[in-house]
C-alpha atoms as an extended CHARMM CRD file, in Angstrom:
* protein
*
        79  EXT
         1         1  UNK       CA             22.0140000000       42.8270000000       26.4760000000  PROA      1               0.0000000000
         2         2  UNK       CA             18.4570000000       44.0480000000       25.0710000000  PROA      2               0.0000000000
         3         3  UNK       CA             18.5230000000       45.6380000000       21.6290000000  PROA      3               0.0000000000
         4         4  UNK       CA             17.3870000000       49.2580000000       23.5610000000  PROA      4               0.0000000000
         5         5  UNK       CA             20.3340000000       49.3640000000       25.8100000000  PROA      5               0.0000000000
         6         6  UNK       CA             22.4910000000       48.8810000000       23.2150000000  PROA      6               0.0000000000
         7         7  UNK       CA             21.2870000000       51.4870000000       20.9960000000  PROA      7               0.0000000000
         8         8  UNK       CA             21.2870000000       53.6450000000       24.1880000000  PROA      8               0.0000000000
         9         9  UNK       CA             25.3920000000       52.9070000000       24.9150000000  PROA      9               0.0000000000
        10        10  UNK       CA             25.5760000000       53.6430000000       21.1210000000  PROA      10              0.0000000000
        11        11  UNK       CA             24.4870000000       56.7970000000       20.7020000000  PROA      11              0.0000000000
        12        12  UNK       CA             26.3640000000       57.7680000000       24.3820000000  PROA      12              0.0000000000
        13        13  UNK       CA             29.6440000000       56.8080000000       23.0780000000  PROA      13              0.0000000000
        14        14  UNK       CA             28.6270000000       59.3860000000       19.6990000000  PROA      14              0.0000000000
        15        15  UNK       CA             27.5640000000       61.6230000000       22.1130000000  PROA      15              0.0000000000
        16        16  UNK       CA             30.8820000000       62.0550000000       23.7290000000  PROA      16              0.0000000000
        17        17  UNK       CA             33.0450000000       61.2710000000       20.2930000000  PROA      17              0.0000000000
        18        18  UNK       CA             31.2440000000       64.5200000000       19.1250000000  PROA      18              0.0000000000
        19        19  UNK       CA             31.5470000000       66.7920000000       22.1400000000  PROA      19              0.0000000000
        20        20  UNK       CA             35.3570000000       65.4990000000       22.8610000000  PROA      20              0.0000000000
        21        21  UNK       CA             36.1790000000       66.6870000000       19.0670000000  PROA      21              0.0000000000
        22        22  UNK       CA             33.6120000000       69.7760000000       19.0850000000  PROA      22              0.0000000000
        23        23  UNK       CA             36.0390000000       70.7620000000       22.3320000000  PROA      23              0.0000000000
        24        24  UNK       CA             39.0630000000       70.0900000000       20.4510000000  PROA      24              0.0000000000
        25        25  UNK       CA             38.2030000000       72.0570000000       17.4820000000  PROA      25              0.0000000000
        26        26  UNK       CA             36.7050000000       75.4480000000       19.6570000000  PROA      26              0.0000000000
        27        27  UNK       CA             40.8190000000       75.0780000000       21.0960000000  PROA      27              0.0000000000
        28        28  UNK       CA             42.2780000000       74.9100000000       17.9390000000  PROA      28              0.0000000000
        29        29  UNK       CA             40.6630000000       78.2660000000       17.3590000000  PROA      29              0.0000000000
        30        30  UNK       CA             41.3220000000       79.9880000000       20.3030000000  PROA      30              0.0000000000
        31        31  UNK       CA             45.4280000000       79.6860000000       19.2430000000  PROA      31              0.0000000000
        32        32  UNK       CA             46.9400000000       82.3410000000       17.4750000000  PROA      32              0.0000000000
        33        33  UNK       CA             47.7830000000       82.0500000000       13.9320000000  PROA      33              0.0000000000
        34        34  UNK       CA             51.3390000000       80.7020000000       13.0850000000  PROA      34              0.0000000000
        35        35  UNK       CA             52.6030000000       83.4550000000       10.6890000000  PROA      35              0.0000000000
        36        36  UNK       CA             55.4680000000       82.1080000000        8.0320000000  PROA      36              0.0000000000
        37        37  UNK       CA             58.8790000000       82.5600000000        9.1610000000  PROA      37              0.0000000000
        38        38  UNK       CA             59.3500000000       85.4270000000        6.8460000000  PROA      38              0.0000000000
        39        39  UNK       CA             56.8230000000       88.0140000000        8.3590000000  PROA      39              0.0000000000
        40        40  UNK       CA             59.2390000000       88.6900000000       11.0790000000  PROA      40              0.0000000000
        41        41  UNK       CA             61.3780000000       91.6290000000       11.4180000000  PROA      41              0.0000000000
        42        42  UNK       CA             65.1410000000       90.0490000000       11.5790000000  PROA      42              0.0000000000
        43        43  UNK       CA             66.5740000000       93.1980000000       12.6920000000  PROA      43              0.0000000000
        44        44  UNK       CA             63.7070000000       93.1130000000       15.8480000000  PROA      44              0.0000000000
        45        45  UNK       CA             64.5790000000       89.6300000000       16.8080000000  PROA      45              0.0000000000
        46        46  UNK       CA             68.7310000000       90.6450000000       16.2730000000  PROA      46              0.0000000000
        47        47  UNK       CA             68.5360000000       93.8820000000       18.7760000000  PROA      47              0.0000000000
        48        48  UNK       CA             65.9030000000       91.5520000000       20.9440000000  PROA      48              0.0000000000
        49        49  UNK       CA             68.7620000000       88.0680000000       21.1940000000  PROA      49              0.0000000000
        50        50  UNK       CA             70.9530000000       91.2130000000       22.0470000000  PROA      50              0.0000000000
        51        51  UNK       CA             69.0530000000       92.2260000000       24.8140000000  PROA      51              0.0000000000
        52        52  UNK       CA             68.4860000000       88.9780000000       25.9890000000  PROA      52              0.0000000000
        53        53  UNK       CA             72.8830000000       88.4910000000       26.0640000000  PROA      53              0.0000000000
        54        54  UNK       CA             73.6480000000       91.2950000000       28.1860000000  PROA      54              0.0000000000
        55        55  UNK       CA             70.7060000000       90.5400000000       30.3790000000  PROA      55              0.0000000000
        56        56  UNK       CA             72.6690000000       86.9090000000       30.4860000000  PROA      56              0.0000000000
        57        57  UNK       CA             75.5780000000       88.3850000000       31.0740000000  PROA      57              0.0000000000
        58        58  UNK       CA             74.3930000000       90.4460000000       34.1290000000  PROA      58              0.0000000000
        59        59  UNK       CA             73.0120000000       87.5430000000       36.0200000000  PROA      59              0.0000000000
        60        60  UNK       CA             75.8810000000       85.5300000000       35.5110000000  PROA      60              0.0000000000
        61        61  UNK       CA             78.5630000000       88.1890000000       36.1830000000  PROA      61              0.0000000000
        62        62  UNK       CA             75.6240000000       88.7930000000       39.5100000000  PROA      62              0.0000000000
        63        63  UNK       CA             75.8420000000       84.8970000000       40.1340000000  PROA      63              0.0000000000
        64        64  UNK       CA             79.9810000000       85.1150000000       40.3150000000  PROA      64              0.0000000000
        65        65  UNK       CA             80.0460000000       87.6960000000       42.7840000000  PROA      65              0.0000000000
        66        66  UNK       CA             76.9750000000       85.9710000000       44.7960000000  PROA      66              0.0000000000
        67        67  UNK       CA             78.0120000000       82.1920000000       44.5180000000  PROA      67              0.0000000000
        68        68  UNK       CA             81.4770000000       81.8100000000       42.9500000000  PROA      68              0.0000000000
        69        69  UNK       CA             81.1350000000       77.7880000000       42.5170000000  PROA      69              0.0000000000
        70        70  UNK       CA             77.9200000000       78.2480000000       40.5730000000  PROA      70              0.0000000000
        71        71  UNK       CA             79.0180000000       76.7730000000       37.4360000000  PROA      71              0.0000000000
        72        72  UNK       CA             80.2880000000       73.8810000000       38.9590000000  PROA      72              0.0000000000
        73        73  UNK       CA             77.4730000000       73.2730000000       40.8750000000  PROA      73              0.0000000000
        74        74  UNK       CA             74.9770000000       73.4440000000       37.7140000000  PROA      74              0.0000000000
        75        75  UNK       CA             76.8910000000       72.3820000000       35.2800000000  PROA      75              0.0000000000
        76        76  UNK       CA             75.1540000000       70.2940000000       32.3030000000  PROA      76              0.0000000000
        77        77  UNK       CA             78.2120000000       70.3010000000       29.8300000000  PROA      77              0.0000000000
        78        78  UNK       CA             75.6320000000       73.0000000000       27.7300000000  PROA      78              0.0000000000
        79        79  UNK       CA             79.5970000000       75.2450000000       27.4940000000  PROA      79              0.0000000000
């Protein structure tokens, strides 16, 4: 290998080092902001795990009338 085709693969491989990581950092960016755990509203995310039960509870009291066996057929030992 000539001394010009090896500075050429050179500055390729710097080339694509620096547009891989320019990439990574403009994505980085793009994310939102993790906020610290206390800047949530605990009583929002209570009523909201609230809503979230009964909504659980519907479907699965809709899944017993639909597919009685459904529990036994998906079970994953998660009760």
């Amino acid at each position: 290998m000539d001394p010009l085709e090896f500075v050429i693969s050179i500055v390729g491989m710097v080339l694509m080092f620096v547009t891989f990581w320019i990439l990574l950092l403009r994505k980085d960016r793009r994310r939102p902001p993790i906020e610290p755990a206390g800047d949530y509203d605990l009583g929002e995310l209570a009523a909201m795990a609230e809503s979230f039960r009964d909504r659980i509870d519907t479907l699965e009291s809709i899944l017993d009338a639909e597919v009685p066996d459904w529990r036994e057929q998906n079970e994953h030992g998660d009760r």
